[in-house]
PyMOL CGO cylinders between C-alpha atoms (Angstrom):
from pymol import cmd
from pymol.cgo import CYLINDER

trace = [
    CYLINDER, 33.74, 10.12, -7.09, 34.71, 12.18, -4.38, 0.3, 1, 1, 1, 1, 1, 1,
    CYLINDER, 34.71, 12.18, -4.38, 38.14, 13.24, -3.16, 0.3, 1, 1, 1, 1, 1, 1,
    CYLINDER, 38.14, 13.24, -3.16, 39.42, 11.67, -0.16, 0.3, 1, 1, 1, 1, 1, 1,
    CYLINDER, 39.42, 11.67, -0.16, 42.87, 12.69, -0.38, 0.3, 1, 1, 1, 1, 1, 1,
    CYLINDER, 42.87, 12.69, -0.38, 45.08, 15.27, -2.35, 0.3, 1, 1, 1, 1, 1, 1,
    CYLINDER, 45.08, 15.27, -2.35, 48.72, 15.32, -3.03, 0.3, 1, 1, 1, 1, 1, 1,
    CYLINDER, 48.72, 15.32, -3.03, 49.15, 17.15, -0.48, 0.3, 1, 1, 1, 1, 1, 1,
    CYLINDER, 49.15, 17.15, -0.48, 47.86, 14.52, 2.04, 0.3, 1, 1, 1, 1, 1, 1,
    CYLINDER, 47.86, 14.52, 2.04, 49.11, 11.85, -0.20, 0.3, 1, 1, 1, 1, 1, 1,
    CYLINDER, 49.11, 11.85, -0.20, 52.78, 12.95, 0.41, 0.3, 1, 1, 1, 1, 1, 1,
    CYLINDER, 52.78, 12.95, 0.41, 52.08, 12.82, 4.24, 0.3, 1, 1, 1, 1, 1, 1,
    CYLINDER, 52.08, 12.82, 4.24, 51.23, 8.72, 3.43, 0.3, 1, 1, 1, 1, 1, 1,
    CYLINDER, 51.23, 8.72, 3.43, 54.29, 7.79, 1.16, 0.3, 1, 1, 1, 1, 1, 1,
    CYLINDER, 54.29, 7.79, 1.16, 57.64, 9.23, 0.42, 0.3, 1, 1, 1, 1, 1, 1,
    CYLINDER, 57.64, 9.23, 0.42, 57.44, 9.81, -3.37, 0.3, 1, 1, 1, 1, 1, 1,
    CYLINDER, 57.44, 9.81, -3.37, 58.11, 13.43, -4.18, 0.3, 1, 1, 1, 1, 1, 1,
    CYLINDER, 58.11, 13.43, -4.18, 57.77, 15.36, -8.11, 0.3, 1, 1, 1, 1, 1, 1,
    CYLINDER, 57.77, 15.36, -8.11, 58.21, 14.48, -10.30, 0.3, 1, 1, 1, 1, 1, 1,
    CYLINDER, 58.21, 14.48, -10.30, 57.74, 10.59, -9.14, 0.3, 1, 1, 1, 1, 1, 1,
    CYLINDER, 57.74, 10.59, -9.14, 54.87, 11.43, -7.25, 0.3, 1, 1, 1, 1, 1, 1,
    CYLINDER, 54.87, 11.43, -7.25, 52.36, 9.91, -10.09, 0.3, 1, 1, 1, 1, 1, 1,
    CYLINDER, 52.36, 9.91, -10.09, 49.10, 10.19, -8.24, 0.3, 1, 1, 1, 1, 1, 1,
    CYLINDER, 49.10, 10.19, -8.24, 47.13, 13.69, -8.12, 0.3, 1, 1, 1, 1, 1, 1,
    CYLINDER, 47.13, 13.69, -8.12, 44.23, 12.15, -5.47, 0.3, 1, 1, 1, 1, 1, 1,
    CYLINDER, 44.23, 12.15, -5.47, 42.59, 9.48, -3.97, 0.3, 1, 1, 1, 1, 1, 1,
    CYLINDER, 42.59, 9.48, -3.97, 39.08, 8.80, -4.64, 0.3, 1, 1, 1, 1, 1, 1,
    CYLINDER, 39.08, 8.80, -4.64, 38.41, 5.51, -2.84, 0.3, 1, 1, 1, 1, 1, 1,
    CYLINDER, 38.41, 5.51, -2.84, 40.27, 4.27, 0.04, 0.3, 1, 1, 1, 1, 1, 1,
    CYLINDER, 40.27, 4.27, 0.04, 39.51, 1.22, 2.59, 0.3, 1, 1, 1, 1, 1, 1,
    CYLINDER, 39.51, 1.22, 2.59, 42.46, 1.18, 4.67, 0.3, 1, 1, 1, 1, 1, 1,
    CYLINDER, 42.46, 1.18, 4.67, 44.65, -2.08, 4.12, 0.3, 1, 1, 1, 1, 1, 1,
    CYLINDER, 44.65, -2.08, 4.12, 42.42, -3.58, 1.57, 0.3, 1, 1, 1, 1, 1, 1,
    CYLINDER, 42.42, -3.58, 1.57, 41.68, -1.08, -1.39, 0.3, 1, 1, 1, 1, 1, 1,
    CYLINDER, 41.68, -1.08, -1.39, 42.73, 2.26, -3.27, 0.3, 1, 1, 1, 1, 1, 1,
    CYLINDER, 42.73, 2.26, -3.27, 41.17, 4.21, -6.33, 0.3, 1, 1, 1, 1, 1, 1,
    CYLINDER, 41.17, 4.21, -6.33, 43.59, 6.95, -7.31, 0.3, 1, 1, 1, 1, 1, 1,
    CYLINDER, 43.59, 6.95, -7.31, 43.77, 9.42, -10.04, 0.3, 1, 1, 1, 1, 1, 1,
    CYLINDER, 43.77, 9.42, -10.04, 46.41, 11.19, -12.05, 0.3, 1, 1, 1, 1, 1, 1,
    CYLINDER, 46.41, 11.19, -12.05, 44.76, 14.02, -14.48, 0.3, 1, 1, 1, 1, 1, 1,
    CYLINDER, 44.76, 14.02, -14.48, 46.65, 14.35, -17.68, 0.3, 1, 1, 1, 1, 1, 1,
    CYLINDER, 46.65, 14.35, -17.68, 47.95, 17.93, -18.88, 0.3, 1, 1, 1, 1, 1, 1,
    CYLINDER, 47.95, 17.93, -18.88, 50.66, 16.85, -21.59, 0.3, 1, 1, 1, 1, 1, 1,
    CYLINDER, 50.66, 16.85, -21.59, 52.88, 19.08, -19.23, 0.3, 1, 1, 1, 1, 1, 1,
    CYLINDER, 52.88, 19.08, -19.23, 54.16, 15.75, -17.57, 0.3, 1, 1, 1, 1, 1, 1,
    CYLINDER, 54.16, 15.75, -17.57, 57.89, 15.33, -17.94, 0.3, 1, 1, 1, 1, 1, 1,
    CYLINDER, 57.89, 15.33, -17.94, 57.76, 11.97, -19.92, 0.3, 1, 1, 1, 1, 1, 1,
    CYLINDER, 57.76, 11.97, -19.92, 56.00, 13.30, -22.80, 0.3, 1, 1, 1, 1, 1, 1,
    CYLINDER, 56.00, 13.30, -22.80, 58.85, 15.05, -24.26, 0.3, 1, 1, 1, 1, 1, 1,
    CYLINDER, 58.85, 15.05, -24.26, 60.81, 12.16, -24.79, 0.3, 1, 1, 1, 1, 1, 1,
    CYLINDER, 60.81, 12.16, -24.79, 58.13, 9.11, -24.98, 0.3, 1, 1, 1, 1, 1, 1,
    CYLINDER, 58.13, 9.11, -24.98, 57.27, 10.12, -27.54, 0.3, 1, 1, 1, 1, 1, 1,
    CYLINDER, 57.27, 10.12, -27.54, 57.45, 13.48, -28.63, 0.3, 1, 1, 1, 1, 1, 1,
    CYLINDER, 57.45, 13.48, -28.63, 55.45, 13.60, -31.75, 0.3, 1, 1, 1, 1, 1, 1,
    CYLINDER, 55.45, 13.60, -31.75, 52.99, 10.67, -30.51, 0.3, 1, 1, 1, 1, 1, 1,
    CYLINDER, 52.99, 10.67, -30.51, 52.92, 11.16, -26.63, 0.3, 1, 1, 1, 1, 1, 1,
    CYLINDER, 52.92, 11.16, -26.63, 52.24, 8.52, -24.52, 0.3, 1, 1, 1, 1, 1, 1,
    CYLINDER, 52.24, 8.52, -24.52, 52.47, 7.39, -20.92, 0.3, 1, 1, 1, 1, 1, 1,
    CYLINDER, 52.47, 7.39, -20.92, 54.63, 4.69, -20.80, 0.3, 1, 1, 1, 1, 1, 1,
    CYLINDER, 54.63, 4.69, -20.80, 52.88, 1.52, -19.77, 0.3, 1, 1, 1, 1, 1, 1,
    CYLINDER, 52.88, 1.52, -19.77, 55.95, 1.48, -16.72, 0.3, 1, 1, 1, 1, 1, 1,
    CYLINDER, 55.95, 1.48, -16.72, 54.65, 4.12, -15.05, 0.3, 1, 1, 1, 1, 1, 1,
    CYLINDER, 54.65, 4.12, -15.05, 51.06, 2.93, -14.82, 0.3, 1, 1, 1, 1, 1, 1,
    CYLINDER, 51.06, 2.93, -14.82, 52.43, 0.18, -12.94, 0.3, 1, 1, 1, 1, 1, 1,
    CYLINDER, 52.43, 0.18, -12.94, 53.85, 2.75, -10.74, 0.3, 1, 1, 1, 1, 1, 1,
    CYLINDER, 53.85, 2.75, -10.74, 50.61, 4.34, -10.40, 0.3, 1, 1, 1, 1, 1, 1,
    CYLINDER, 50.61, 4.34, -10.40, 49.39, 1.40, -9.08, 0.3, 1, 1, 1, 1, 1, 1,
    CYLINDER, 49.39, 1.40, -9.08, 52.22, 0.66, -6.35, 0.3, 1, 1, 1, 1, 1, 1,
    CYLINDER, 52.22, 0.66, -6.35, 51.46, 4.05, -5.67, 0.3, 1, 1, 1, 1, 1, 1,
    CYLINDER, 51.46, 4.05, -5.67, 47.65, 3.73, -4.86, 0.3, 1, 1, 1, 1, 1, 1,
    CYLINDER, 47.65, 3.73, -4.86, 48.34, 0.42, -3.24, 0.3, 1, 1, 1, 1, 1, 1,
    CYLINDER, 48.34, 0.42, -3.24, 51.44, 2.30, -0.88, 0.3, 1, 1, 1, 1, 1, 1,
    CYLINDER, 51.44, 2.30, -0.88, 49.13, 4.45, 0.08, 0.3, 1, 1, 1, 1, 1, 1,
    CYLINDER, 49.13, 4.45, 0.08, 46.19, 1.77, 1.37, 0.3, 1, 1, 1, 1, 1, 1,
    CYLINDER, 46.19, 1.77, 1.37, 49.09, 0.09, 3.03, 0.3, 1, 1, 1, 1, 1, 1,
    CYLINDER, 49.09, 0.09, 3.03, 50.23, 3.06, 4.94, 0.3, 1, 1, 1, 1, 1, 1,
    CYLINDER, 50.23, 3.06, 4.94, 46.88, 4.24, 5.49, 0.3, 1, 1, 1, 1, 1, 1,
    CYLINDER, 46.88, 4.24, 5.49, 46.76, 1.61, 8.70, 0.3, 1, 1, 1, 1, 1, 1,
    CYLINDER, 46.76, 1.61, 8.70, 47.82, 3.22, 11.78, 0.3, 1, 1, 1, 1, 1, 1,
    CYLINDER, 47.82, 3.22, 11.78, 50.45, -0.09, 12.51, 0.3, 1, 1, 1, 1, 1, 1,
    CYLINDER, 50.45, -0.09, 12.51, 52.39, 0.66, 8.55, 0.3, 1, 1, 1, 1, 1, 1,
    CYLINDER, 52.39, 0.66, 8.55, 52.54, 4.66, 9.23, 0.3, 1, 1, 1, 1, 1, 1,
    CYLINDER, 52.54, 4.66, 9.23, 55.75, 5.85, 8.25, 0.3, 1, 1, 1, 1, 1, 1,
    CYLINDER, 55.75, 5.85, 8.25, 57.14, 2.76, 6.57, 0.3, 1, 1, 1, 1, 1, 1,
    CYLINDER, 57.14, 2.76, 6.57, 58.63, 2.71, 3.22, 0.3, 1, 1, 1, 1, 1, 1,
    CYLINDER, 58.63, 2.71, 3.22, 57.48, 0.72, 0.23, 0.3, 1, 1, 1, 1, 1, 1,
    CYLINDER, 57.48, 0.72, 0.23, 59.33, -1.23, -2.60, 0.3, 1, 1, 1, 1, 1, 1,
    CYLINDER, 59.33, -1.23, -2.60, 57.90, -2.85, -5.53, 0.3, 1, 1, 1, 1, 1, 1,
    CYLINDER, 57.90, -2.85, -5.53, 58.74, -6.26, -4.92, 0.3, 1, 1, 1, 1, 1, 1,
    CYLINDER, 58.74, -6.26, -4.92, 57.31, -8.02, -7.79, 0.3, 1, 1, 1, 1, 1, 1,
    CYLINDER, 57.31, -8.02, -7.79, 55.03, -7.36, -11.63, 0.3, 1, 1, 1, 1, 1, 1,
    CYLINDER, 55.03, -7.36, -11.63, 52.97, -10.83, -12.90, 0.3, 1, 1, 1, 1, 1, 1,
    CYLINDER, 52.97, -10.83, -12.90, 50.75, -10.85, -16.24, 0.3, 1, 1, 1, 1, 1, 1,
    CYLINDER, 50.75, -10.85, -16.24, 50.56, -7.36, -16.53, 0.3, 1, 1, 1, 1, 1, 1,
    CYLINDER, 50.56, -7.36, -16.53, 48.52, -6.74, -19.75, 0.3, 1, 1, 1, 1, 1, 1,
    CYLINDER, 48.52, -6.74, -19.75, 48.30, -3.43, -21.80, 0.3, 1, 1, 1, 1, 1, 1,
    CYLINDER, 48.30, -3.43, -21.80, 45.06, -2.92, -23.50, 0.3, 1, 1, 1, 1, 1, 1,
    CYLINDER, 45.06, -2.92, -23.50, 44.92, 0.79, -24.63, 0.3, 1, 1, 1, 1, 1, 1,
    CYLINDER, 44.92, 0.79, -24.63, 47.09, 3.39, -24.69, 0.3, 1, 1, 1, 1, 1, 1,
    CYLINDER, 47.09, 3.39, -24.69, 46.89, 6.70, -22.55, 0.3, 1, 1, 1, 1, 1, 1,
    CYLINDER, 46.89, 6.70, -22.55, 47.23, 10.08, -23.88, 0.3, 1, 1, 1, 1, 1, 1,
    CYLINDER, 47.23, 10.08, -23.88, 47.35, 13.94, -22.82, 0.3, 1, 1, 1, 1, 1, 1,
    CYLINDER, 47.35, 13.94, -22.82, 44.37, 15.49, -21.17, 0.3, 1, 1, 1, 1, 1, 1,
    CYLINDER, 44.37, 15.49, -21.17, 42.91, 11.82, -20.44, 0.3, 1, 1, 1, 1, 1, 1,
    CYLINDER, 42.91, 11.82, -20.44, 42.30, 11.22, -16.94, 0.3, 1, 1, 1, 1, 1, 1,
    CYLINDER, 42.30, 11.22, -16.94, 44.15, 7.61, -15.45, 0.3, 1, 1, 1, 1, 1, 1,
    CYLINDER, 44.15, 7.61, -15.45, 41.68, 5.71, -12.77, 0.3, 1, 1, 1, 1, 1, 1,
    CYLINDER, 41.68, 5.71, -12.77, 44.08, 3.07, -10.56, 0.3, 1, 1, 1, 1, 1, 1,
    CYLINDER, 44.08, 3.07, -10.56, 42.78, 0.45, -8.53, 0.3, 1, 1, 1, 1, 1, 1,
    CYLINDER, 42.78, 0.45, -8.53, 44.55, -1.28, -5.83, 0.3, 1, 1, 1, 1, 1, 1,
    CYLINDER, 44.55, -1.28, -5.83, 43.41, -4.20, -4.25, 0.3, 1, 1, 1, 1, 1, 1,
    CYLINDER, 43.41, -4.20, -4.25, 45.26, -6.05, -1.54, 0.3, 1, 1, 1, 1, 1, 1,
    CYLINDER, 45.26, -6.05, -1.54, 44.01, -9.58, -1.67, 0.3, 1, 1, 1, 1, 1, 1,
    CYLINDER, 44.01, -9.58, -1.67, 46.78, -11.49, 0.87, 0.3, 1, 1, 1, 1, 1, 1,
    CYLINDER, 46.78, -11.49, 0.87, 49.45, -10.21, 3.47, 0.3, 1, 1, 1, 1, 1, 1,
    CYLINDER, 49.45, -10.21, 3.47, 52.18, -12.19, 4.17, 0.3, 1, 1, 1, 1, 1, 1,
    CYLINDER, 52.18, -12.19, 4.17, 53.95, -10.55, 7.16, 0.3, 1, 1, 1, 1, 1, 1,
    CYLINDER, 53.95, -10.55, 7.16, 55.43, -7.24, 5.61, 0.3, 1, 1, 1, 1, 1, 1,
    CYLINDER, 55.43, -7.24, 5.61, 54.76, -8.21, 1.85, 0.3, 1, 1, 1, 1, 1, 1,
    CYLINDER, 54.76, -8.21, 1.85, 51.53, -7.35, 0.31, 0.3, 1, 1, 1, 1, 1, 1,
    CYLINDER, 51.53, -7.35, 0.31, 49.56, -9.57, -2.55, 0.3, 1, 1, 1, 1, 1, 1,
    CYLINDER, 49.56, -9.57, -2.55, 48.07, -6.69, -5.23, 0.3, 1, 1, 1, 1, 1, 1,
    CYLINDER, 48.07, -6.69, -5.23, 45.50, -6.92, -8.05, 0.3, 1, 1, 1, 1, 1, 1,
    CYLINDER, 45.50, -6.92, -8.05, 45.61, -3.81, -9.97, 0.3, 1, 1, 1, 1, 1, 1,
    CYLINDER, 45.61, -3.81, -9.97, 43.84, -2.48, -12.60, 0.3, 1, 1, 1, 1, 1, 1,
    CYLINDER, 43.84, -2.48, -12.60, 43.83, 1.15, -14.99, 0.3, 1, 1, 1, 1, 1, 1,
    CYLINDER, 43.83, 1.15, -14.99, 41.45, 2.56, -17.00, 0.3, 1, 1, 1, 1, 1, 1,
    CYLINDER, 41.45, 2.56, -17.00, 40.46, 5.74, -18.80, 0.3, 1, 1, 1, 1, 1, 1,
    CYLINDER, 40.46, 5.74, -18.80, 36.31, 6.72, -19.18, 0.3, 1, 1, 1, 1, 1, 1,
    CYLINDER, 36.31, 6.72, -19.18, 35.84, 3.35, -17.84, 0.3, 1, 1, 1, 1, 1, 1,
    CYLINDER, 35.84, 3.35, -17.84, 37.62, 1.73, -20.47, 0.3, 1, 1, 1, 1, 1, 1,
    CYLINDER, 37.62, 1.73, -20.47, 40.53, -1.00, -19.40, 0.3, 1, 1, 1, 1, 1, 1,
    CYLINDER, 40.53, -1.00, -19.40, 43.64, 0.31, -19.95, 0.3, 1, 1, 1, 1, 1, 1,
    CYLINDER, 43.64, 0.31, -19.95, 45.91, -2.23, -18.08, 0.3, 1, 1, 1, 1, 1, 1,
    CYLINDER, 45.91, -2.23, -18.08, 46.02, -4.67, -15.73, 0.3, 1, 1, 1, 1, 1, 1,
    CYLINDER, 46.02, -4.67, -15.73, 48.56, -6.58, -13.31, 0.3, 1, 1, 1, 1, 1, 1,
    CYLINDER, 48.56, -6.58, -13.31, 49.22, -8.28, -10.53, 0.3, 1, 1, 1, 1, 1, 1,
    CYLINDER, 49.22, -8.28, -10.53, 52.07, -6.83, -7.94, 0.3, 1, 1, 1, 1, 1, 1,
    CYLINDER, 52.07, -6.83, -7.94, 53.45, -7.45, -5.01, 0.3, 1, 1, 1, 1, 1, 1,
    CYLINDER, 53.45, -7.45, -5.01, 54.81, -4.60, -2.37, 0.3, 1, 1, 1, 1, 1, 1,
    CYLINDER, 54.81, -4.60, -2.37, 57.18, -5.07, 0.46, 0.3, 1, 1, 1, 1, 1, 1,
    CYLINDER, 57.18, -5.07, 0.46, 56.87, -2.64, 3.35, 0.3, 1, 1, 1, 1, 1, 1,
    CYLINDER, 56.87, -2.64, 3.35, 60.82, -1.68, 5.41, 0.3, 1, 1, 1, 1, 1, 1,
    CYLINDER, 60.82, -1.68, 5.41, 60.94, 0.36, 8.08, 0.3, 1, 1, 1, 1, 1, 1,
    CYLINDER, 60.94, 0.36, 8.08, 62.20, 3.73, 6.92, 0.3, 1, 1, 1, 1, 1, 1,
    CYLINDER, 62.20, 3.73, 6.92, 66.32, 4.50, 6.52, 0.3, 1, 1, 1, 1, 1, 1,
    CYLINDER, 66.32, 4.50, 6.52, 67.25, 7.68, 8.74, 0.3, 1, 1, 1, 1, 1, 1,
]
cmd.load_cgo(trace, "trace")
C-alpha cells in the first residue's frame, strides 16, 4: 500500500501529539467515508515497559484508539470538519482475537457507515499480516475546537 499521509501531515488533521499520537501513516483514505492507517511496532513504545514487561503487549485499549484515530482523521479530512476536535463518544462488541507484539506492524480500518449531524457511526477493524486482530464498532463526536 502506498503512503498517503505521514505523521507529519497526520498532526496537521487531528490534535493528538506523542506519545498519544498512535498512528505512524495513512495508507488508504476516502475522505468522510474510510481510513487504513498504520502504526509500525519497535518495542520502543512507552506502554511496553509496564504492559507487560516480560510479555509485552499492546493493550487491546489502545487499538481502539488507533481506530478513533484513523477514523478522526477521515472525518477531518473533509474541507467542512477541518480544524474540529474529536471525542470518542461510544465502543460496542469490540472483540479481541489475537494479540499484538513488538516489531509487528498494526493495519486499522475505519469505516464511517452513518452521520448523524456532528456524530459519526464507525466499523473498525485491526489486523496484523492480514490476520484479524480486533474488531469494534465506535462512534465519534466532532466539537468545534476550545481556544
Amino acid at each position: 500500500m502506498a503512503t498517503l499521509m505521514r505523521r507529519e501531515q497526520i498532526r496537521e488533521v487531528i490534535r493528538n501529539r506523542e506519545p498519544f499520537l498512535l498512528i505512524d501513516e495513512i495508507t488508504g483514505l476516502i475522505p468522510g467515508q474510510q481510513a487504513i492507517a498504520q502504526l509500525h511496532l519497535t518495542g520502543e513504545e512507552f506502554w511496553f515497559s509496564g504492559h507487560f514487561p516480560e510479555y509485552p503487549l499492546v493493550p487491546g485499549s489502545l487499538i481502539i484508539e488507533m481506530i478513533a484515530q484513523a477514523a478522526a482523521v477521515c472525518a477531518l479530512s473533509l474541507p467542512e470538519n477541518s480544524g474540529k476536535v474529536v471525542s470518542l463518544a461510544a465502543v460496542d462488541k469490540a472483540r479481541f482475537r489475537r494479540k499484538v507484539f513488538p516489531e509487528e506492524t498494526l493495519t486499522v480500518e475505519a469505516k464511517i457507515i452513518k452521520t448523524r449531524g456532528n456524530t459519526k457511526f464507525v466499523r473498525g477493524s485491526a489486523e496484523v499480516n492480514g490476520e484479524a486482530v480486533l474488531s469494534a464498532n465506535l462512534v465519534i463526536a466532532l466539537s468545534d475546537a476550545l481556544k
